[in-house]
MIKEKOL-638849 format. One record per residue (C-alpha): residue number from 1; x, y, z; residue in one letter. Coordinates in steps of 0.5 Angstrom, whole numbers. Example, Ala and Ser with C-alpha at 12.3 -4.5 7.8 and 13.67 -1.06 7.14 Angstrom:
<recs>
<1 <25 -9 16> 'A'>
<2 <27 -2 14> 'S'>
</recs>
This chain:
<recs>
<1 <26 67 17> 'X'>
<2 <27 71 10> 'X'>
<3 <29 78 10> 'X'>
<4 <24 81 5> 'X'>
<5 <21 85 9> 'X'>
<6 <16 91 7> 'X'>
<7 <21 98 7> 'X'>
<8 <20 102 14> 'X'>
<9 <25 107 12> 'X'>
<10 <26 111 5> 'X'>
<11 <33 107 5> 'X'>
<12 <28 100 5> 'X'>
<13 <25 103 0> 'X'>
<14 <31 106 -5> 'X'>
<15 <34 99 -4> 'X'>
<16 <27 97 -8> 'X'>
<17 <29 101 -13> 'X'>
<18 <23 106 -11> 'X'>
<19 <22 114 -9> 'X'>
<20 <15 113 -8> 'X'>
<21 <10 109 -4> 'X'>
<22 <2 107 -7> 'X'>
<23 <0 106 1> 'X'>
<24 <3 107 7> 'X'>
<25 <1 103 14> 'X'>
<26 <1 105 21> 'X'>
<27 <0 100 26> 'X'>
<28 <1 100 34> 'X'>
<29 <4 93 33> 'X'>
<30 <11 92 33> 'X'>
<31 <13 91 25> 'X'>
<32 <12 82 25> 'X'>
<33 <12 79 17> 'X'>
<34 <7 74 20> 'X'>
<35 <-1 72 18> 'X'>
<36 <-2 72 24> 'X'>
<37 <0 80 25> 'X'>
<38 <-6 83 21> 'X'>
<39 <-2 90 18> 'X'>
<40 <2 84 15> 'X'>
<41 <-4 80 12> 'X'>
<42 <-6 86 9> 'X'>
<43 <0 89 7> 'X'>
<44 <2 82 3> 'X'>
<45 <-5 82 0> 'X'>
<46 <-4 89 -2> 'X'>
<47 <4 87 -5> 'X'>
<48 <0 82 -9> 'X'>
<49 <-5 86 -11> 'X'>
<50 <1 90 -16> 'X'>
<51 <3 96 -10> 'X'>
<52 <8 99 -7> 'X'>
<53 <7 98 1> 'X'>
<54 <11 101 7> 'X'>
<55 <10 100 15> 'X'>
<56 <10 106 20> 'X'>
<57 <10 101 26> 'X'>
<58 <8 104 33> 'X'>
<59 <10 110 30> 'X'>
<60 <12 117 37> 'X'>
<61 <5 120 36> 'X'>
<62 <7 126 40> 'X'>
<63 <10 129 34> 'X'>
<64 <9 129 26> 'X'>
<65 <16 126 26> 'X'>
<66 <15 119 25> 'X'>
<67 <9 120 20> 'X'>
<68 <13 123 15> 'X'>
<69 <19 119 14> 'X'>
<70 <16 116 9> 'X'>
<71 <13 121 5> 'X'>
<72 <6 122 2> 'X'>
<73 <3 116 0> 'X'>
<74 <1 116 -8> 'X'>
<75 <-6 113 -6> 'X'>
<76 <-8 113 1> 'X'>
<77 <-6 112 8> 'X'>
<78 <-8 106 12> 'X'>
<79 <-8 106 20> 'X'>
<80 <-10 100 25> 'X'>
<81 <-8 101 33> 'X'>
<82 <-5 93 32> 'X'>
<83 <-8 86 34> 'X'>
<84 <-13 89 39> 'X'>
<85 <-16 95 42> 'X'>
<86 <-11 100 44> 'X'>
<87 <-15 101 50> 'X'>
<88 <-14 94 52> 'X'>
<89 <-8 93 50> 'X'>
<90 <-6 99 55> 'X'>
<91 <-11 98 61> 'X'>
<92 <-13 91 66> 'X'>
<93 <-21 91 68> 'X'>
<94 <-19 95 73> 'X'>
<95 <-17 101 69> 'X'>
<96 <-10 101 71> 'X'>
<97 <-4 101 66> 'X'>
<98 <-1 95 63> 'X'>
<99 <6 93 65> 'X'>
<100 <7 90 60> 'X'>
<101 <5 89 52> 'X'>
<102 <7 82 48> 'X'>
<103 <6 86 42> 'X'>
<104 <11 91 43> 'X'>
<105 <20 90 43> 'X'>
<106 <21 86 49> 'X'>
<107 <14 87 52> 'X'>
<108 <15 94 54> 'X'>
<109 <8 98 55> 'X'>
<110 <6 105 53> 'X'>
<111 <8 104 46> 'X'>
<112 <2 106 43> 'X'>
<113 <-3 111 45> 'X'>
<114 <-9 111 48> 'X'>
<115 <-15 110 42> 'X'>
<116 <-10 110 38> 'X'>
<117 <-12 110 31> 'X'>
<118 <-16 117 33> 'X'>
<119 <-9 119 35> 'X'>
<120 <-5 117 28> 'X'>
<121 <-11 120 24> 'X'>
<122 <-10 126 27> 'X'>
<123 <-3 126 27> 'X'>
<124 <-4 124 19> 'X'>
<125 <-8 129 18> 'X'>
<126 <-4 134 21> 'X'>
<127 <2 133 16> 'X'>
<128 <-2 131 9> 'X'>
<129 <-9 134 9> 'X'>
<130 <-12 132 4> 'X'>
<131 <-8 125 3> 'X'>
<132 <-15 119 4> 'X'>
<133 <-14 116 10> 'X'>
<134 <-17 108 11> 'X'>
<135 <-18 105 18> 'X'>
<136 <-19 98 20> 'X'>
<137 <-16 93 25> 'X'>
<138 <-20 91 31> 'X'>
<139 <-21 98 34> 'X'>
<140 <-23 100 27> 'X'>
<141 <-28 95 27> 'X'>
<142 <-32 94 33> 'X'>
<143 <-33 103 34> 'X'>
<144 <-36 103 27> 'X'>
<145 <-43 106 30> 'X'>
<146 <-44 110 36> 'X'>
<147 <-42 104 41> 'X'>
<148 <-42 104 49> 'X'>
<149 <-34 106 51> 'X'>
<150 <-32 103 58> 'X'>
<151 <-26 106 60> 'X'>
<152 <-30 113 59> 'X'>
<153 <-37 110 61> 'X'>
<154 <-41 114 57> 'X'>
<155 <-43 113 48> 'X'>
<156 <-38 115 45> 'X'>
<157 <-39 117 37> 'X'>
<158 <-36 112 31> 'X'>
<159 <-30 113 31> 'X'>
<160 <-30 114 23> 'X'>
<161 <-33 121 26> 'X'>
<162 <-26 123 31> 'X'>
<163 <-21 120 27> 'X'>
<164 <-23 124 21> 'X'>
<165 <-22 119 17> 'X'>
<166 <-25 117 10> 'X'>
<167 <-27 110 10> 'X'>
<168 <-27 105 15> 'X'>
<169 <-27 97 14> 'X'>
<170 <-29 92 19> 'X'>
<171 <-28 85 19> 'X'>
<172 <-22 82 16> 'X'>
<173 <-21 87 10> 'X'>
<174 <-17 84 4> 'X'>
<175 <-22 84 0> 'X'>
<176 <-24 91 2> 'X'>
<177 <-18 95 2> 'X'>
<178 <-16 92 -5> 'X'>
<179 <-22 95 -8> 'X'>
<180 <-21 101 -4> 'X'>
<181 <-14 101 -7> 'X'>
<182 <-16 101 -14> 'X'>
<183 <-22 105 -14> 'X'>
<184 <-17 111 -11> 'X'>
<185 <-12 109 -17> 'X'>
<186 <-17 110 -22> 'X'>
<187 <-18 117 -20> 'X'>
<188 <-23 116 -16> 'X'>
<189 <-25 121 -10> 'X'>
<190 <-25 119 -4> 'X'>
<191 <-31 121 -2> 'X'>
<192 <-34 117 -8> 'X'>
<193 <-32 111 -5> 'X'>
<194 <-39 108 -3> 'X'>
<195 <-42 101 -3> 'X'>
<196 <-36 97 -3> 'X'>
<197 <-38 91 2> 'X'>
<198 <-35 91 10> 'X'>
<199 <-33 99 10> 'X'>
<200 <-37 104 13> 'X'>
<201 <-37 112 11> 'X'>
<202 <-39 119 13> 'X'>
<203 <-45 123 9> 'X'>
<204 <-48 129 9> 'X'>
<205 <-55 124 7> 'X'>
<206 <-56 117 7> 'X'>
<207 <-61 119 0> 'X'>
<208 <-57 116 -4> 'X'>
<209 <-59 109 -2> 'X'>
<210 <-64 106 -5> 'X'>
<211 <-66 101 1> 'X'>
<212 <-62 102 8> 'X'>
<213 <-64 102 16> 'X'>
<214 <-64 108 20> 'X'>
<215 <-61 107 27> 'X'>
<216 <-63 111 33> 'X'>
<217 <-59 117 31> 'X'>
<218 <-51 118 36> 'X'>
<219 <-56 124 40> 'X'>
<220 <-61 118 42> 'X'>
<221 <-57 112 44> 'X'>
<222 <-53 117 49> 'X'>
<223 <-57 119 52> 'X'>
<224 <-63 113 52> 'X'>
<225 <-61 106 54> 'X'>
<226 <-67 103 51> 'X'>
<227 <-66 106 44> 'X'>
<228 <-58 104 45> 'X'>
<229 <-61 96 45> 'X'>
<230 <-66 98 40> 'X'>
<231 <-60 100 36> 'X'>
<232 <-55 93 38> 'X'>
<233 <-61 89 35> 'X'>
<234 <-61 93 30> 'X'>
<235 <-54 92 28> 'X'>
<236 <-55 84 30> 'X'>
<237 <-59 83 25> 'X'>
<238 <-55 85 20> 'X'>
<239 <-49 83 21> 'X'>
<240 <-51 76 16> 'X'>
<241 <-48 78 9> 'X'>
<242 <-53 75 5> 'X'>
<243 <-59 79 7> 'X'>
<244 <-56 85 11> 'X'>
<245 <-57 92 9> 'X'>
<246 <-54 98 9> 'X'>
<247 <-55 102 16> 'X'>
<248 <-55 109 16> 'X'>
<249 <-54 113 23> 'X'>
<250 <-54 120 24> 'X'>
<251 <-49 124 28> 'X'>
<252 <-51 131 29> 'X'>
<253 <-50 134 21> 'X'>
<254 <-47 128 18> 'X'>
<255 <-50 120 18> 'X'>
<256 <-45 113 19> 'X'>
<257 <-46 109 13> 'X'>
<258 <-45 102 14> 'X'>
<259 <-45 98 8> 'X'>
<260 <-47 90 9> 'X'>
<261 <-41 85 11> 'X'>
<262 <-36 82 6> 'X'>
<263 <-38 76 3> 'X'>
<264 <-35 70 6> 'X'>
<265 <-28 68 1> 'X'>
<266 <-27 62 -3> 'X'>
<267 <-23 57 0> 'X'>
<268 <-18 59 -5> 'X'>
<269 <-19 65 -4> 'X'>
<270 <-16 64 3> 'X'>
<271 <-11 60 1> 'X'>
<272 <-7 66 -3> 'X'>
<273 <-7 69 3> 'X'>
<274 <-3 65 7> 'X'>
<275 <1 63 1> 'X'>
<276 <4 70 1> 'X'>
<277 <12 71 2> 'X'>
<278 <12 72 10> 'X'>
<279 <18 74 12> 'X'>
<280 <16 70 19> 'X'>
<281 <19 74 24> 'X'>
<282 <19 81 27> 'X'>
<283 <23 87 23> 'X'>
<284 <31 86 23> 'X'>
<285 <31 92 27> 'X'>
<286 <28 90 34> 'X'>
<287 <34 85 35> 'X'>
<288 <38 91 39> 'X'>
<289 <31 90 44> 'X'>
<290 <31 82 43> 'X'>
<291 <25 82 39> 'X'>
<292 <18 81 41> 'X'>
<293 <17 76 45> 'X'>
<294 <9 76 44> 'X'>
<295 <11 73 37> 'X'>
<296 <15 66 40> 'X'>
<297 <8 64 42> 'X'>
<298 <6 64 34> 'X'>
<299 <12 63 30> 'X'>
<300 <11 55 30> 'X'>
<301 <4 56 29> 'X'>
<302 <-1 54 23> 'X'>
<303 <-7 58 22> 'X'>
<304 <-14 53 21> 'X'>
<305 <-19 57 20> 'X'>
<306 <-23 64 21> 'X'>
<307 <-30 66 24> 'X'>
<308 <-34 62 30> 'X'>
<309 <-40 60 30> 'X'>
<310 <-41 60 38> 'X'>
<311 <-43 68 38> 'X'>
<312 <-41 68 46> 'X'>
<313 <-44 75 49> 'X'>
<314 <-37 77 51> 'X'>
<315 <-33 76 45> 'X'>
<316 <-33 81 39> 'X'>
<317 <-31 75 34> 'X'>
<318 <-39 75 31> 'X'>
<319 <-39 83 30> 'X'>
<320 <-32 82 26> 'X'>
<321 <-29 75 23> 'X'>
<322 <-36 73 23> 'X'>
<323 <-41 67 24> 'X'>
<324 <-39 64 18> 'X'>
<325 <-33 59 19> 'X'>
<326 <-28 60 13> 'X'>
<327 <-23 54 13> 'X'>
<328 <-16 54 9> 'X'>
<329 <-16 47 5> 'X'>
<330 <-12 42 7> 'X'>
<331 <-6 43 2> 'X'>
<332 <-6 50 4> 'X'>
<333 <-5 48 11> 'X'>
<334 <1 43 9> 'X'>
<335 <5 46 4> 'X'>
<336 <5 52 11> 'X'>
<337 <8 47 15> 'X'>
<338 <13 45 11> 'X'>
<339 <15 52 10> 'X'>
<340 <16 52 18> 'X'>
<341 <19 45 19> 'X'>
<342 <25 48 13> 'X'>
<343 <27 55 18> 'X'>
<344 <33 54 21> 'X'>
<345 <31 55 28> 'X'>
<346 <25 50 27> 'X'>
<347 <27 45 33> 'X'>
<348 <21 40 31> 'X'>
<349 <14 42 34> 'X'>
<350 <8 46 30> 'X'>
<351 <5 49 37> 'X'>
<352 <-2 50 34> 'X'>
<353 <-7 48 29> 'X'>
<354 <-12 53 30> 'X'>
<355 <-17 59 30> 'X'>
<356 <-22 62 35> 'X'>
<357 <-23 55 37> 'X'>
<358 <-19 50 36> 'X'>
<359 <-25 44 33> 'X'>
<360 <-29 48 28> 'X'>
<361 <-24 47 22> 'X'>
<362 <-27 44 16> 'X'>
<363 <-35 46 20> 'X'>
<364 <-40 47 16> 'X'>
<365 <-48 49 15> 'X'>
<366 <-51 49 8> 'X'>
<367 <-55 55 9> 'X'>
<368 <-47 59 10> 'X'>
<369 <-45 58 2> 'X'>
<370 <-51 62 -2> 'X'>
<371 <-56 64 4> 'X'>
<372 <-51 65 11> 'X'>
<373 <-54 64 18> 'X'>
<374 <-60 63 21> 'X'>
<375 <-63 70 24> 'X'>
<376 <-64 70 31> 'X'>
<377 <-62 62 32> 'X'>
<378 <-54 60 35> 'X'>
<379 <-51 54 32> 'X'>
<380 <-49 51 39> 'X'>
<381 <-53 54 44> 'X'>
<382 <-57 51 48> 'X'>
<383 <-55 45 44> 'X'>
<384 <-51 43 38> 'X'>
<385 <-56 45 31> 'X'>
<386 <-57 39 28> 'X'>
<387 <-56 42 21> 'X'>
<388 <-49 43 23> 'X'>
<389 <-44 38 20> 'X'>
<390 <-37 38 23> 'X'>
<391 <-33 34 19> 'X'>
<392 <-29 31 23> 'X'>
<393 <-25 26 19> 'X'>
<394 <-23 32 15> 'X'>
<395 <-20 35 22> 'X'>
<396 <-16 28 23> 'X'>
<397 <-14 28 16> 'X'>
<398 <-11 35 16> 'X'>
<399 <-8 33 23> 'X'>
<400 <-4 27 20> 'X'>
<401 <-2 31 14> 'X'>
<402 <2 35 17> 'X'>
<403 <4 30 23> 'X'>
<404 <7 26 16> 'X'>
<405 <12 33 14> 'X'>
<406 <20 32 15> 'X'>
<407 <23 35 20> 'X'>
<408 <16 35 25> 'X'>
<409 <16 31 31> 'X'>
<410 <11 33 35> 'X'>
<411 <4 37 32> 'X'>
<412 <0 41 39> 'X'>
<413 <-6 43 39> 'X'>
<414 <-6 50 44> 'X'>
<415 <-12 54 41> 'X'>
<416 <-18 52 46> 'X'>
<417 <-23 47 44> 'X'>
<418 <-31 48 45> 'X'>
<419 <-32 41 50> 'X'>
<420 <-39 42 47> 'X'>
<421 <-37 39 40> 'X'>
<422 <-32 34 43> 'X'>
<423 <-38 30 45> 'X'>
<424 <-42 31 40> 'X'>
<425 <-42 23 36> 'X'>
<426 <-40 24 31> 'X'>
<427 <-33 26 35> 'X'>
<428 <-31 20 39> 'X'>
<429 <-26 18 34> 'X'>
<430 <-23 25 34> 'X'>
<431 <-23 26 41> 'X'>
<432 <-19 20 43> 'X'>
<433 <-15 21 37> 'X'>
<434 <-13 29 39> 'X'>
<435 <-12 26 46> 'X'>
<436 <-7 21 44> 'X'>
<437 <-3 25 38> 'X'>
<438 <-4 32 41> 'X'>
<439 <-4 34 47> 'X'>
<440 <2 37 50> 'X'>
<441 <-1 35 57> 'X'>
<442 <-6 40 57> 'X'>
<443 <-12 41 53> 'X'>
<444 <-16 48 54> 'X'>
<445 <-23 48 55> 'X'>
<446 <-27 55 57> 'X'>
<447 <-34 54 61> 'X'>
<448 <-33 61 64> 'X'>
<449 <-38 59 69> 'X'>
<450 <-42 53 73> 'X'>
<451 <-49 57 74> 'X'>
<452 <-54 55 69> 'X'>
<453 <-57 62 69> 'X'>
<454 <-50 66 67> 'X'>
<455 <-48 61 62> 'X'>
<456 <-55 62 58> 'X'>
<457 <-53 70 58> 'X'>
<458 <-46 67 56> 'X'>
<459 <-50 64 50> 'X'>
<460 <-46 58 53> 'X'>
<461 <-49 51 54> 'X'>
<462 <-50 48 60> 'X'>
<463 <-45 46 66> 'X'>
<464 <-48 40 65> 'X'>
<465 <-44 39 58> 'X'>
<466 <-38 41 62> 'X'>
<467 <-39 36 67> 'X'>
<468 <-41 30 62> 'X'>
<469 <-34 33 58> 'X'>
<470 <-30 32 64> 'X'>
<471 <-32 25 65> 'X'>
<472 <-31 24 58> 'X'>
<473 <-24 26 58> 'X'>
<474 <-23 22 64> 'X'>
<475 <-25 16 61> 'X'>
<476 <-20 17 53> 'X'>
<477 <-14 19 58> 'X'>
<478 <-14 13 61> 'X'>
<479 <-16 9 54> 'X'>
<480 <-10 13 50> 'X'>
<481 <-6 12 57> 'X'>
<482 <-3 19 57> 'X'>
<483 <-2 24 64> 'X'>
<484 <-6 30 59> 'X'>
<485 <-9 35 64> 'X'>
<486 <-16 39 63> 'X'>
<487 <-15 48 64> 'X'>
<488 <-20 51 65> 'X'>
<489 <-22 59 63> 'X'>
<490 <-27 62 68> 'X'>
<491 <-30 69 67> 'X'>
<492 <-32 73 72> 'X'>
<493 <-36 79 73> 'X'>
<494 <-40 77 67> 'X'>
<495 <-46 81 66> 'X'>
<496 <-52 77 70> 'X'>
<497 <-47 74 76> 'X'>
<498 <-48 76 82> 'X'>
<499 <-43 75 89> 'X'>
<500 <-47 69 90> 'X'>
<501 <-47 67 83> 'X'>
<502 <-39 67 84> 'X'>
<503 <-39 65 92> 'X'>
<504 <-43 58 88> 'X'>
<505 <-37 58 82> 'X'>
<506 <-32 58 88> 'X'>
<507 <-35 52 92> 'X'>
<508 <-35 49 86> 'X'>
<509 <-27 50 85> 'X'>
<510 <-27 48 92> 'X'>
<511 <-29 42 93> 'X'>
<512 <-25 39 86> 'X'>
<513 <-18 41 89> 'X'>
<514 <-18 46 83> 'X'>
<515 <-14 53 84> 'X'>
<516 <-14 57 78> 'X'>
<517 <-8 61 79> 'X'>
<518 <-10 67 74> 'X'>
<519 <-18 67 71> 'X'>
<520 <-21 73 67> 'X'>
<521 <-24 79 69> 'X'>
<522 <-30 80 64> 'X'>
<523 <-27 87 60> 'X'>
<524 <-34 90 57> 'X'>
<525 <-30 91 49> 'X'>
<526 <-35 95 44> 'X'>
<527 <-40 92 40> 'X'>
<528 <-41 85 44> 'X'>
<529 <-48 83 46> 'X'>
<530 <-45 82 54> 'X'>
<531 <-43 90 54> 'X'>
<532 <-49 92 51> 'X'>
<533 <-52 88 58> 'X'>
<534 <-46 91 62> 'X'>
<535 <-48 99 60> 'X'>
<536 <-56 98 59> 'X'>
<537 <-57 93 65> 'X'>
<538 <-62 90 60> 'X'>
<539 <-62 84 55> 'X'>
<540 <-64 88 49> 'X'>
<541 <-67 82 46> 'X'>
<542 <-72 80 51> 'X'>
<543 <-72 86 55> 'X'>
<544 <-70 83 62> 'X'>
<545 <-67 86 68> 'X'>
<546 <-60 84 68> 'X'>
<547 <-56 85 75> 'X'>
<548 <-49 88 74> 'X'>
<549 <-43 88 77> 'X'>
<550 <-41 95 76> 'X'>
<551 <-37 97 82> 'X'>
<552 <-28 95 83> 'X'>
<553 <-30 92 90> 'X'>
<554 <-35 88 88> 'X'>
<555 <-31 85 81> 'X'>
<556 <-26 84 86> 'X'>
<557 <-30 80 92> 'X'>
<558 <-32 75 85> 'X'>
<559 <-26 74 83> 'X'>
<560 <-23 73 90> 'X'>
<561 <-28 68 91> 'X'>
<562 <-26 64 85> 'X'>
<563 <-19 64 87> 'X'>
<564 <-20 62 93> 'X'>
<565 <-13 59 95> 'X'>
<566 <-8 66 94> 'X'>
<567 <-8 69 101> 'X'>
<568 <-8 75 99> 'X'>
<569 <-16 74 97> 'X'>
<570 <-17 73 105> 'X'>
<571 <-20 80 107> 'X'>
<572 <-24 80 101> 'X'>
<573 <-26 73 102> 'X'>
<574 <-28 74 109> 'X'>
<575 <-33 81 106> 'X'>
<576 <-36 78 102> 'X'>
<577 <-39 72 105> 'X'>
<578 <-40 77 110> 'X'>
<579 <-44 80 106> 'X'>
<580 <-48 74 104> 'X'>
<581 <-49 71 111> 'X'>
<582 <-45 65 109> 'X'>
<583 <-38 66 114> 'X'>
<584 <-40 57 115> 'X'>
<585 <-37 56 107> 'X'>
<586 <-30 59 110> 'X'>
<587 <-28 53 112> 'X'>
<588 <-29 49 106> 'X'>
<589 <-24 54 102> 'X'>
<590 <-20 53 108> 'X'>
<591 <-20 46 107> 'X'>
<592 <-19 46 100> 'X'>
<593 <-12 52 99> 'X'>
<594 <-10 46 105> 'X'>
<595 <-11 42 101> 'X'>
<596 <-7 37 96> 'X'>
<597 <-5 43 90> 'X'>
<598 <-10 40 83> 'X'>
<599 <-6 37 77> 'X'>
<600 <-10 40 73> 'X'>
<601 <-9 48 74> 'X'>
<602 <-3 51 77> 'X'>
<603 <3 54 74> 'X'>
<604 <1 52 67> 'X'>
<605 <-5 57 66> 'X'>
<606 <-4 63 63> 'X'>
<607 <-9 69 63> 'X'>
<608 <-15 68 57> 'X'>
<609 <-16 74 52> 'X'>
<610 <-23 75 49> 'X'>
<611 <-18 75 42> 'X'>
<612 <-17 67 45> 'X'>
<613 <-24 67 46> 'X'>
</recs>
């Protein structure tokens, strides 16, 4: 860990030889100078770009105090709520407050507010009026248009709209806020700030377009189901950088005006976003509290790649990373590592090369370079397409490369893998080899579920794939002759899964002897296909009915059926086999908690997040 962090203080700033701030950052995350945490991403690509930048971290939101300390920015403010939605980091699919926040000193919650990049606009508002105010982060991102709002069960407007802020940048964001970041210093206006890819804006007008689509206006989609899946087409089908357009949506006066996605970045350009001067480590000023203990889980960790070409309904990644898989070159990635294995605190183990999936580095499609993605056809669902190539040997390359690094013993793979991509043929060597070298004991697969009709609504593939897997990674484990061990994410109450559907996955679980411990509930995030599903009760592309879990009781029952084995799950087991007319499977449950505790689940599964997914 260096100590060259961002200034947090006017003192920070005066040691820097500076009196004034070009930008200043606000982020609901506790300050960590790390790639992983995106305010640092940002702030170091912003540094690069010639600019005085501040961090104002989880900043008191009750009063301006905080959001003055360091003056008045010369350009602009920024603002993200941190690594994940503030709603989700404060609240459980159940709506009940977090006990706990990883990305908070010492994981303590109730560091940020509620929607919290609308409560630091304002606050920003209230101390500097007419200072521009830039919004991104997840929060930002996926409330970019009028979007349906669990925790408030209703359509609410684009958060650009409450925030009152000037521009909004989706997506990752670098190349956005730097353009943004010059167009202010030349002396432009922020209500000038038009066209610049990956942000949207508030106008009067959407007239100054020249070509654009009208989405259902805010008015429409609130109060109409079938226009608010007219509209989640829409977007869909613009999200591909190549051929998108600009969307125009009308809230009340005023329009959202989203400009096409940013164009993907070169393998160089990606590259000098990992080689910035991180200082790898959270802000000196935590080590009162013992630090942030969210961090421990990344600080050995290398990032591989972003963007995912699975587009789970559930996951929010196709709607902000994006389809398009960007990988870093294997150069990059080594001269990482070896920056990792000099910090004194290594101890000889990188605990991840990774990204949304752990086997997508290095993938590719020669459609992705000049014309984007296929429209209305998925990469790997039902099946792998055929024009996807997975340059796995260049992954093995990558693997060995930094397995080659001094002072490394031991290089893990803890992301998840697509098990779908592992038995493609053109994997066997891949598979066998990440076995053998890295596999901690555990390799992490999500098949979610074990009927087919939820997967197909998961844009998951078949169980079947799951299962052939299963027998496949047997079979390596006793060729490599190591005790390495499968966990399983499952996830429950997704839209389309019905109590039987779940009594189904946990007969399943039953009769194998595996016991998951913790599995997830299905959280309705903004902007997936899955929350379209879940609100509308519909699937917006063909127009089928979709059954809905919709009640605590009933998420709860589908959740005890898979976790079976906690007696604390019993009456609500007993209920809902009531309900189903199936009391005579009690006693294979009964059979299977008595039963021999599985090798492959217990104390070692974590809860699965959709920003793992």
């Amino acid at each position: 860990m260096n100590g060259n962090f961002l200034p947090v203080t006017k003192e920070g700033m005066a040691s820097r030889g500076w009196d004034e701030l070009d930008i200043i950052l606000i982020s609901g995350d506790a300050y960590v100078d790390h790639p992983s945490y995106g305010v640092s991403v940002i702030a170091r690509v912003l540094e690069k770009a010639g600019y005085r930048v501040g961090i104002i971290a989880q900043p008191d939101w009750r009063s301006i105090d905080d959001f003055v300390r360091l003056g008045r920015p010369r350009l602009f403010f920024g603002i993200t709520a941190g690594n994940i939605d503030s709603m989700i980091a404060n609240y459980t699919a159940n709506k009940r407050p977090r006990k706990a926040d990883d990305y908070s000193p010492v994981g303590k919650a109730g560091m940020r507010p509620d929607r919290a990049v609308i409560v630091y606009a304002n606050r920003v508002r209230e101390a500097y009026k007419d200072v521009p105010i830039v919004i991104g982060g997840i929060e930002s991102s996926l409330r970019r248009l009028a979007h349906y709002d669990y925790w408030d069960d209703c359509v609410r407007r684009s958060i650009l709209i409450d925030s009152r802020a000037d521009v909004l940048v989706y997506g990752m964001g670098e190349q956005q806020v730097v353009e943004i970041a010059r167009r202010l210093d030349r002396g432009e206006p922020a209500p000038s700030l038009n066209g610049i890819r990956g942000t949207a804006v508030v106008r009067p007008a959407p007239d100054f377009l020249h070509d654009y689509v009208s989405l259902p206006a805010f008015e429409q989609v609130s109060a109409d189901k079938g226009e608010f899946c007219r509209a989640f087409v829409i977007i869909s089908g613009n999200m591909n950088p190549f051929t998108a357009r600009p969307l125009a949506q009308q809230h009340g006066d005023r329009f959202v005006i989203q400009f096409p996605p940013a164009l993907p970045l070169s393998e160089k350009e990606i590259d000098d976003i990992y080689d910035l001067p991180y200082a790898r480590g959270w802000h000196p000023s935590y080590a009162g509290d013992g630090g942030v203990h969210g961090f421990e889980t990344v600080k050995f960790s290398l990032i591989s790649h972003r963007g995912c070409c699975g587009e789970c309904s559930f996951c929010a990644l196709y709607f902000h990373q994006g389809k398009i898989v960007q990988s870093r070159s294997i150069q990059s990635i080594v001269k990482e590592a070896q920056t990792i294995a000099a910090m004194p605190d290594f101890r000889g183990t990188i605990t991840d090369i990774g990204g949304p999936t752990a086997n997508m580095y290095g993938i590719r499609c020669r459609r992705w370079a000049d014309k984007g993605f296929c429209d209305r056809k998925q990469c790997l669902a039902p099946e792998i397409c055929s024009e996807l190539e997975l340059n796995c040997d260049r992954c093995l390359d990558l693997y060995r490369r930094v397995r080659q690094v001094p002072n490394i013993k031991h290089v893990f793979i803890g992301s998840g893998f697509r098990h779908d991509l592992l038995l493609h043929r053109d994997a066997k060597e891949y598979f066998t080899e990440v076995c053998r070298n890295h596999i901690s004991g555990l390799i992490k697969v999500a098949p979610e579920h074990c009927c087919d009709d939820v997967l197909e609504l998961m844009h998951k593939p078949p169980f079947a794939v799951y299962e052939q897997f299963v027998k496949e990674f047997k079979k390596t484990a006793r060729e490599v002759d190591k005790d390495i061990y499968i966990v399983n994410y499952f996830l429950s109450s997704h839209p389309g899964c019905s109590l039987n559907q779940a009594l189904k996955l946990g007969l399943y679980l039953a009769k194998r002897g595996i016991k998951p411990e913790q599995i997830q509930d299905f959280i309705p995030s903004p902007m997936t296909l899955a929350t379209c599903m879940y609100y509308a009760g519909i699937d917006p592309f063909s127009g089928k009915q979709v059954y809905v879990p919709r009640t605590f009781r009933e998420r709860k029952a589908q959740r005890a059926l898979i976790q079976y084995q906690n007696p604390a799950n019993k009456k609500l087991i007993v209920e809902a086999l009531r309900q189903l007319g199936a009391m005579h499977v009690l006693r294979n449950f009964e059979a299977a908690t008595r039963g021999k505790r599985s090798a492959n689940k217990g104390k070692h599964t974590r809860k699965v997040t959709l920003n793992d997914l």
